[in-house]
VOPAGU-2260 file (C-alpha; in pm, 1 decimal, decimal comma):
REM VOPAGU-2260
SITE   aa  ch    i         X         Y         Z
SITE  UNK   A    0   11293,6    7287,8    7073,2
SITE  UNK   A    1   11254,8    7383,0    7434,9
SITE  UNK   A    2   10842,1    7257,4    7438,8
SITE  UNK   A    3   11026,2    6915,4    7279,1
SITE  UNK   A    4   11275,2    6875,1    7564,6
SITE  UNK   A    5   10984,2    6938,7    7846,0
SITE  UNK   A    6   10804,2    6698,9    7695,6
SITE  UNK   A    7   11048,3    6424,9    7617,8
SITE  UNK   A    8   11116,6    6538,7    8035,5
SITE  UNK   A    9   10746,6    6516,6    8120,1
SITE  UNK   A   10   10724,0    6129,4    7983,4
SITE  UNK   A   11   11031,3    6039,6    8218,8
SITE  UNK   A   12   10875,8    6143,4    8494,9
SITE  UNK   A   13   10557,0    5914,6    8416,6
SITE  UNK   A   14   10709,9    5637,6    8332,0
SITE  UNK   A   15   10506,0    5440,2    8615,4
SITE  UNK   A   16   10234,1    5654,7    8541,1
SITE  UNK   A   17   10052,5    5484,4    8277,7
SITE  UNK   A   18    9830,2    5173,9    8476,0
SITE  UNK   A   19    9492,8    5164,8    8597,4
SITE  UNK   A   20    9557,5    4911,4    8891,7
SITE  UNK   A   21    9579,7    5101,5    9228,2
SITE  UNK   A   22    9951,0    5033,9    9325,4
SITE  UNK   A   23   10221,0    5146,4    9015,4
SITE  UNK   A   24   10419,8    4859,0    9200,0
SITE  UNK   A   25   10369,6    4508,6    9034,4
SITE  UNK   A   26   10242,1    4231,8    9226,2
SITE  UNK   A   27   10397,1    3879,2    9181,7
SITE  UNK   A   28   10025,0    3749,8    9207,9
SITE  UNK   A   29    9939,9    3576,2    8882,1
SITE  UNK   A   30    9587,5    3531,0    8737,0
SITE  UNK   A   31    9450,4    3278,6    8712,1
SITE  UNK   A   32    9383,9    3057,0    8327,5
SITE  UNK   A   33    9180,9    3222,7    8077,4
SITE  UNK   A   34    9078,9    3548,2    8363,6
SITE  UNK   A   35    9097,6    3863,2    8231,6
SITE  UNK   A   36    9149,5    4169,6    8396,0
SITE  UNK   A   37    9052,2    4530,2    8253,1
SITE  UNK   A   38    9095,5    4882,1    8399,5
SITE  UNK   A   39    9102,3    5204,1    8311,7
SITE  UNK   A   40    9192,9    5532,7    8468,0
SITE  UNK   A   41    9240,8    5924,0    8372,0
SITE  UNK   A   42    9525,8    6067,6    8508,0
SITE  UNK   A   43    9553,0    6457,8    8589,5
SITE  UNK   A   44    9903,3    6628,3    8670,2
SITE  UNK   A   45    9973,4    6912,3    8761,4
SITE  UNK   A   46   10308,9    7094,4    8860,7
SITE  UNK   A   47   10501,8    7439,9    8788,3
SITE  UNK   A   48   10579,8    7313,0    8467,5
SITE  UNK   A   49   10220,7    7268,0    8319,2
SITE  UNK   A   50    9956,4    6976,8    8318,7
SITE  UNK   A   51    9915,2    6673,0    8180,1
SITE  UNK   A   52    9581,9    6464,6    8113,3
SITE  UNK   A   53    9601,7    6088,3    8005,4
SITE  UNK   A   54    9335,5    5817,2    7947,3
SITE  UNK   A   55    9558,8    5505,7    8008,5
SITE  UNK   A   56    9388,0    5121,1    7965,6
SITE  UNK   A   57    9494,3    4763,0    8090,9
SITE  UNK   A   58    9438,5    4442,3    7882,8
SITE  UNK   A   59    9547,1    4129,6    8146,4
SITE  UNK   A   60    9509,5    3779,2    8069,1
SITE  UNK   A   61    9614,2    3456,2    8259,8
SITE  UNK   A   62    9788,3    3231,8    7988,0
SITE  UNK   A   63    9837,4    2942,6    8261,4
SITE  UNK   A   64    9879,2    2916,8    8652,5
SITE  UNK   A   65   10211,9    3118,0    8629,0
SITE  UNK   A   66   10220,3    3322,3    8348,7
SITE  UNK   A   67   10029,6    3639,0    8310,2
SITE  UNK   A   68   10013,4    3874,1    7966,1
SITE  UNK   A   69    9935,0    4225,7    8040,3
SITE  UNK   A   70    9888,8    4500,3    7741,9
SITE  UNK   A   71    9878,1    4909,2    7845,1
SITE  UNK   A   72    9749,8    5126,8    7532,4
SITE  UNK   A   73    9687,9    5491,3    7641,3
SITE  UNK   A   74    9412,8    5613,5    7395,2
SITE  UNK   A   75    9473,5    6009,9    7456,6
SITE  UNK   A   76    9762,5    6230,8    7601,9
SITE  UNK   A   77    9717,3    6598,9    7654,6
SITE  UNK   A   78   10022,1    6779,1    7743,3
SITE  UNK   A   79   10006,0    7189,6    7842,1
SITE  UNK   A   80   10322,6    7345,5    7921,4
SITE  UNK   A   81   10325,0    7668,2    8056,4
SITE  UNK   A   82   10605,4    7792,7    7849,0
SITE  UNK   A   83   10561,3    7696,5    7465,1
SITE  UNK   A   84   10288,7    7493,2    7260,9
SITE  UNK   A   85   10117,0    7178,6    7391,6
SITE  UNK   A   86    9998,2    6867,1    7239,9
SITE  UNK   A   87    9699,6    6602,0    7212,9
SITE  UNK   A   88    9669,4    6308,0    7076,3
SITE  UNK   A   89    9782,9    5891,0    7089,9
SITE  UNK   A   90   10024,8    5765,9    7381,1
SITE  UNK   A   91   10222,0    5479,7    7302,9
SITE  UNK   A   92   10163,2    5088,6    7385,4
SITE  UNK   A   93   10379,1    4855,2    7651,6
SITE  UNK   A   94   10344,0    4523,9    7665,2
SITE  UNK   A   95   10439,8    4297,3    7981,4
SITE  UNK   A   96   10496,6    3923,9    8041,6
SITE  UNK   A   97   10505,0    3801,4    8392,9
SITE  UNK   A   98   10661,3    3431,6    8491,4
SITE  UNK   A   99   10599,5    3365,6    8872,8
SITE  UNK   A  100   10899,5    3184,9    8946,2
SITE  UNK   A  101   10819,8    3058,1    9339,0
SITE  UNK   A  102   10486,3    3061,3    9506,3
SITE  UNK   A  103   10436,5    3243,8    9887,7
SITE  UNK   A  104   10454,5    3064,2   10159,1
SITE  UNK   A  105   10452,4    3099,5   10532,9
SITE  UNK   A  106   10829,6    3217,7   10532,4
SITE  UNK   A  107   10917,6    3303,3   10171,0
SITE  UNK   A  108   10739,7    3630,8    9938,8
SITE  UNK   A  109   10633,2    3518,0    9629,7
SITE  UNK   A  110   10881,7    3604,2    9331,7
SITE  UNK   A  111   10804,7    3680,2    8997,5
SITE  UNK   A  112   11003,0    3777,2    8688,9
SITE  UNK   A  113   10851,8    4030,5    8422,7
SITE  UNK   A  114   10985,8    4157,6    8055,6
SITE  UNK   A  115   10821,4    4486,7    7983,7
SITE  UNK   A  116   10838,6    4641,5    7590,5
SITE  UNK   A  117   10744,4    5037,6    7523,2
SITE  UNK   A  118   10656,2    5059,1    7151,4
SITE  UNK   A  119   10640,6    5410,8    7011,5
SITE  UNK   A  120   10300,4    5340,1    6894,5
SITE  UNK   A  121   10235,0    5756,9    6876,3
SITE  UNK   A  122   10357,0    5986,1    6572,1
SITE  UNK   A  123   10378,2    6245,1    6766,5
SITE  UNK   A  124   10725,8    6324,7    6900,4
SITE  UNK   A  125   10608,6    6554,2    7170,9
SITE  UNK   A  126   10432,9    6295,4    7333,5
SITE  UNK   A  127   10662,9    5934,9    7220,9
SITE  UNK   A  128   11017,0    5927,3    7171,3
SITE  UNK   A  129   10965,5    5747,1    6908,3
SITE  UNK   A  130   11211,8    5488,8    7044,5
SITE  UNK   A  131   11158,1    5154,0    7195,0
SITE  UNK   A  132   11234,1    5049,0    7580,8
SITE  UNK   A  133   11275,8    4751,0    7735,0
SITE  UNK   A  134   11275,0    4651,9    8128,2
SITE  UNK   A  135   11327,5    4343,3    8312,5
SITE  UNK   A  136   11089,7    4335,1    8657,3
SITE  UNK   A  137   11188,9    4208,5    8966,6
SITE  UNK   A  138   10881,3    4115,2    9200,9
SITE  UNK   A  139   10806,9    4049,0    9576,5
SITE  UNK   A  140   10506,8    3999,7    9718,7
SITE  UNK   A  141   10407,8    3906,9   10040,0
SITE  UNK   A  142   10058,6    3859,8   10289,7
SITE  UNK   A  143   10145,2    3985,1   10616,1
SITE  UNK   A  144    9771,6    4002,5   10839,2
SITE  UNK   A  145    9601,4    4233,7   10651,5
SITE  UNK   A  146    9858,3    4390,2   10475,2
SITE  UNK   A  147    9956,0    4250,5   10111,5
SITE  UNK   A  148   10317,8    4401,6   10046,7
SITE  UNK   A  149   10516,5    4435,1    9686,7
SITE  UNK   A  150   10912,8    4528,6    9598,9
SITE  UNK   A  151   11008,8    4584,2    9253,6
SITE  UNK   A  152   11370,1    4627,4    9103,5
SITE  UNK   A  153   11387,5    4729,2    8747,6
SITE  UNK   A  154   11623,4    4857,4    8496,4
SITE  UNK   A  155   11466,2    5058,4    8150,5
SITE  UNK   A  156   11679,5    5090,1    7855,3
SITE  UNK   A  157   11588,8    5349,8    7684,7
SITE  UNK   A  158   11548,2    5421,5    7334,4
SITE  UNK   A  159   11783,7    5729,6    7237,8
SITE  UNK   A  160   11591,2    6025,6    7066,6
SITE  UNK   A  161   11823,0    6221,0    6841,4
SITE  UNK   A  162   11985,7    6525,3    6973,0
SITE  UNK   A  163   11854,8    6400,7    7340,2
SITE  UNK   A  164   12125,5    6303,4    7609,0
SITE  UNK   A  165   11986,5    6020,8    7828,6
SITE  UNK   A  166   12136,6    5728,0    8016,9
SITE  UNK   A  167   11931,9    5410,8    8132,2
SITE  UNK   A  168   11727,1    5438,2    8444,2
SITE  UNK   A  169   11734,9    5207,6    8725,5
SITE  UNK   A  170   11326,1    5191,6    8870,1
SITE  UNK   A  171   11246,0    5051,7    9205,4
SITE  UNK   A  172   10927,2    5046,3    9359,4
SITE  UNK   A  173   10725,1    4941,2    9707,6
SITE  UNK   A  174   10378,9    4952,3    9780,3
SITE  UNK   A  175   10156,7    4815,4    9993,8
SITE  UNK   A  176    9736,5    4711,6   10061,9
SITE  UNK   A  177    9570,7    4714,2   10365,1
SITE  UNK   A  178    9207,9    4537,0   10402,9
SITE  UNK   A  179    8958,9    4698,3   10593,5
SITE  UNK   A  180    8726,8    4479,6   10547,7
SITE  UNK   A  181    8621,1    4219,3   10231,1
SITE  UNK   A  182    8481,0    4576,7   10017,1
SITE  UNK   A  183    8731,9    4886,2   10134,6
SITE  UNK   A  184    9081,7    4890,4   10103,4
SITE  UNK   A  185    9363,8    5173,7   10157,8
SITE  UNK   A  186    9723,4    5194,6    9928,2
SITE  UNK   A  187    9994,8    5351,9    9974,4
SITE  UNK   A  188   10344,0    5329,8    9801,4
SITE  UNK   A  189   10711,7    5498,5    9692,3
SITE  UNK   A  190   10856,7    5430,3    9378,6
SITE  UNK   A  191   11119,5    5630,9    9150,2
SITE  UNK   A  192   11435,7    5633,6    8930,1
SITE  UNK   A  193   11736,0    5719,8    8909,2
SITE  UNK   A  194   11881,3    6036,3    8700,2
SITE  UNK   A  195   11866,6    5982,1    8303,0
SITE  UNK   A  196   12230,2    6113,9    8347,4
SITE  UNK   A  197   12369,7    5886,0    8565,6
SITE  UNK   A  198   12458,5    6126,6    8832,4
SITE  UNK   A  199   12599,7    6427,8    8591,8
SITE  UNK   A  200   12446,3    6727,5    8418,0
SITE  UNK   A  201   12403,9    6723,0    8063,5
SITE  UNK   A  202   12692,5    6820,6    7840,1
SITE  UNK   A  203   12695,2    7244,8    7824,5
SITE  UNK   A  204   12547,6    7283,9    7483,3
SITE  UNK   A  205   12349,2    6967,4    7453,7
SITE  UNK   A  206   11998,9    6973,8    7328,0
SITE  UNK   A  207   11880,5    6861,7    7698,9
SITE  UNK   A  208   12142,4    7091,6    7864,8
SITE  UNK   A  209   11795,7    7337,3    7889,6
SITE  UNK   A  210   11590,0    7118,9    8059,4
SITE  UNK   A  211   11655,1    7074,8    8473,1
SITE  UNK   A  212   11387,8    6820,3    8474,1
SITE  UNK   A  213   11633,7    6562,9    8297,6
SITE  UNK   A  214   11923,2    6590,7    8540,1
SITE  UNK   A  215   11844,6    6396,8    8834,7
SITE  UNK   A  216   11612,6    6122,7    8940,4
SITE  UNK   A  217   11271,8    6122,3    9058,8
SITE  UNK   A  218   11086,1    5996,1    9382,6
SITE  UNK   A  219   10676,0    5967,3    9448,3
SITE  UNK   A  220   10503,6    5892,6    9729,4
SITE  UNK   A  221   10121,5    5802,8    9666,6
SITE  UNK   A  222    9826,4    5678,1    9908,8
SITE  UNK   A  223    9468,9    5601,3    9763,6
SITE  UNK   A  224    9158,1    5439,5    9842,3
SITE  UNK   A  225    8921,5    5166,9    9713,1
SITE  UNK   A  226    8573,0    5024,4    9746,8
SITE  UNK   A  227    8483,8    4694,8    9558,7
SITE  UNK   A  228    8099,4    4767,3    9482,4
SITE  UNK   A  229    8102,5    4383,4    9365,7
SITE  UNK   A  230    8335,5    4131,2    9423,1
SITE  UNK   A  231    8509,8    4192,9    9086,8
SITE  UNK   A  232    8494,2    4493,7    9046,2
SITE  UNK   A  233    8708,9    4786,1    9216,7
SITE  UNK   A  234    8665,8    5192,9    9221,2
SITE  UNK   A  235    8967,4    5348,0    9347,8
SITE  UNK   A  236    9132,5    5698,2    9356,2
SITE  UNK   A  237    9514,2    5756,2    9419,9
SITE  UNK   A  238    9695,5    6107,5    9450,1
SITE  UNK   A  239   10062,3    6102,5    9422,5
SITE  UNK   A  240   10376,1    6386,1    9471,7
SITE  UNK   A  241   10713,9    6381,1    9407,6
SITE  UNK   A  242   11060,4    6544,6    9467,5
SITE  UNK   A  243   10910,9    6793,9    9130,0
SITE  UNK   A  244   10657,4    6930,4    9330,8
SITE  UNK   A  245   10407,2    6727,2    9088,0
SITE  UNK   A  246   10062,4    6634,0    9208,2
SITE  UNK   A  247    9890,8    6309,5    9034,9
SITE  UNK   A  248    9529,7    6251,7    9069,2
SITE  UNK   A  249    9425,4    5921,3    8950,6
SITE  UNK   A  250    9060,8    5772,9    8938,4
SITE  UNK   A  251    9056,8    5430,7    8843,6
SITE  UNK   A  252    8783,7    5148,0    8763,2
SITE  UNK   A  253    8963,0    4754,3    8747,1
SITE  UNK   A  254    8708,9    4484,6    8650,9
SITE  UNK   A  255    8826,8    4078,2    8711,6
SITE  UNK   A  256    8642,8    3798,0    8547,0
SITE  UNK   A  257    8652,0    3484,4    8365,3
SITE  UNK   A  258    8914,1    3202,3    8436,5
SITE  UNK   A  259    8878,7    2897,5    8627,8
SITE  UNK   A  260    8796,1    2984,4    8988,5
SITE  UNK   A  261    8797,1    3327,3    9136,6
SITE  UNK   A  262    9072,6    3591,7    9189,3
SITE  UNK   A  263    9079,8    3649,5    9572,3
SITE  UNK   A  264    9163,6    4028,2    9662,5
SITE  UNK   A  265    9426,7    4096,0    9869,5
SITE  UNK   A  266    9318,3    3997,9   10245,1
C-alpha cells in the first residue's frame, strides 16, 4: 500500500512533466493550418525517494489560424522506489485544445485559452490513477527583444482514486526563451502547484496520511539549452529541481513541418 501511495505521489509531482517541447509552460503561439509538430523526450528523475524514467511523445496539429490540437501519449514509465516494489510499463494519454483568443501586438501579450483531458489510458495503478482530469489553461505570451515570455494559470480536477485523499490543484507556470542567434537558444522557467490538500495534512488514518509527498505543493525551477541543426528541427536538454530535492534531466528532439508557410522560432 505504501509503494501505491509513493507512486500515486510521484505522478503529482510530474504533472508538467510529461512534454517534449523545451518550456513545460504553454505558449499562446498557434500553428499554423495543416503543420504538424512532433517531439519526443526521455525524462530521468531522480530524488531521495527513488527514480523515475519516462519516454513521453507530442502529436500537434494546426486545425486553422487559431486553433491548435495537441495529443501527449507516454509509451513507457519506469518507476523505482527505494522503499517497496517498482513498476514498468504504459503512461497514460492527455489531450489539449488550444483557441488563441487575441493576437500580440506592440502593447498587448497574446492570449490563448486551452482545455486539457488526462485519460487513464494505463492498467497499471502504480503508474495511472486510473481516473480522469481535466484543466482549463490560461496563456500569455509575449516578444520582448530577444526574449519570447509565457504565463500560465491553470486549475486540474482531479480524478479521485479510492482510499486516496486529494483536493484539486491550482498550476501556474512562467517561462521564458532567449535567442542567441537564428540556431541557439537558452530556457529557463518556474512552474508548480498548490498542495493536493488544500493547505491541511491528510486525515490521521487516511490511506495518504503515510505519504509527506502529498501534503503540500510543489515548485521547479528549470533552465535548458537548444540548437536548431535545421530550421525545423530543435535538440534541446533541460534539467529541473524543486522544493523535493528532485533533479529532472530532460533530452528532447521537436521536429515542425507541413502547413501553409513556415513556423518562425521565437526571435
Amino acid at each position: 500500500m505504501k509503494t501505491r501511495v509513493f507512486c500515486f505521489a510521484l505522478l503529482l509531482s510530474i504533472n508538467f512533466n510529461l512534454h517534449a517541447q523545451v518550456l513545460e509552460t504553454e505558449d499562446s503561439k498557434p500553428l499554423l493550418p495543416g503543420q504538424v509538430e512532433l517531439g519526443v523526450g526521455l525524462e530521468f528523475q531522480t530524488s531521495k525517494e527513488g527514480t523515475e524514467t519516462a519516454l513521453p511523445f507530442a502529436f500537434e496539429l494546426g486545425l486553422t489560424k487559431r486553433f491548435t490540437f495537441l495529443v501527449e501519449p507516454v509509451s513507457y514509465t519506469s518507476i523505482s522506489p527505494k522503499l517497496g516494489n517498482g513498476t514498468k510499463g504504459l503512461g497514460d494519454l492527455e489531450l489539449t485544445l488550444f483557441y488563441q483568443l487575441l493576437k500580440e501586438t506592440k502593447s498587448r501579450p497574446s492570449i490563448s485559452l486551452s482545455a486539457e483531458v488526462k485519460l487513464p489510458t494505463t492498467k497499471d495503478t502504480l503508474i495511472g490513477t486510473g481516473k480522469t482530469d481535466f484543466t482549463p489553461f490560461f496563456i500569455a505570451s509575449k516578444h520582448t527583444g530577444k526574449f519570447f515570455t509565457s504565463l500560465n494559470l491553470s486549475y486540474t480536477f482531479l480524478g479521485k482514486p479510492q482510499g486516496v485523499i486529494v483536493s484539486n490543484l491550482f498550476n501556474y507556470a512562467l517561462g521564458t526563451i532567449f535567442s542567441i542567434d537564428k540556431k541557439n537558444i537558452v530556457f529557463g522557467e518556474i512552474y508548480g502547484n498548490t498542495s493536493s490538500f488544500g493547505g491541511h495534512d491528510a486525515p490521521e488514518g487516511s490511506v495518504t496520511s503515510t505519504s509527506p509527498e502529498l501534503t503540500g505543493g510543489e515548485t521547479v525551477g528549470a533552465i535548458g539549452y537548444g540548437i536548431y541543426v535545421r530550421p525545423e528541427l530543435l535538440l534541446s536538454l533541460g534539467i529541473s529541481y524543486d522544493n523535493n530535492k528532485a533533479f529532472l534531466f530532460r533530452p528532447g528532439i521537436e521536429w515542425t513541418f507541413g502547413g501553409r508557410g513556415k513556423k518562425v522560432q521565437p526571435q
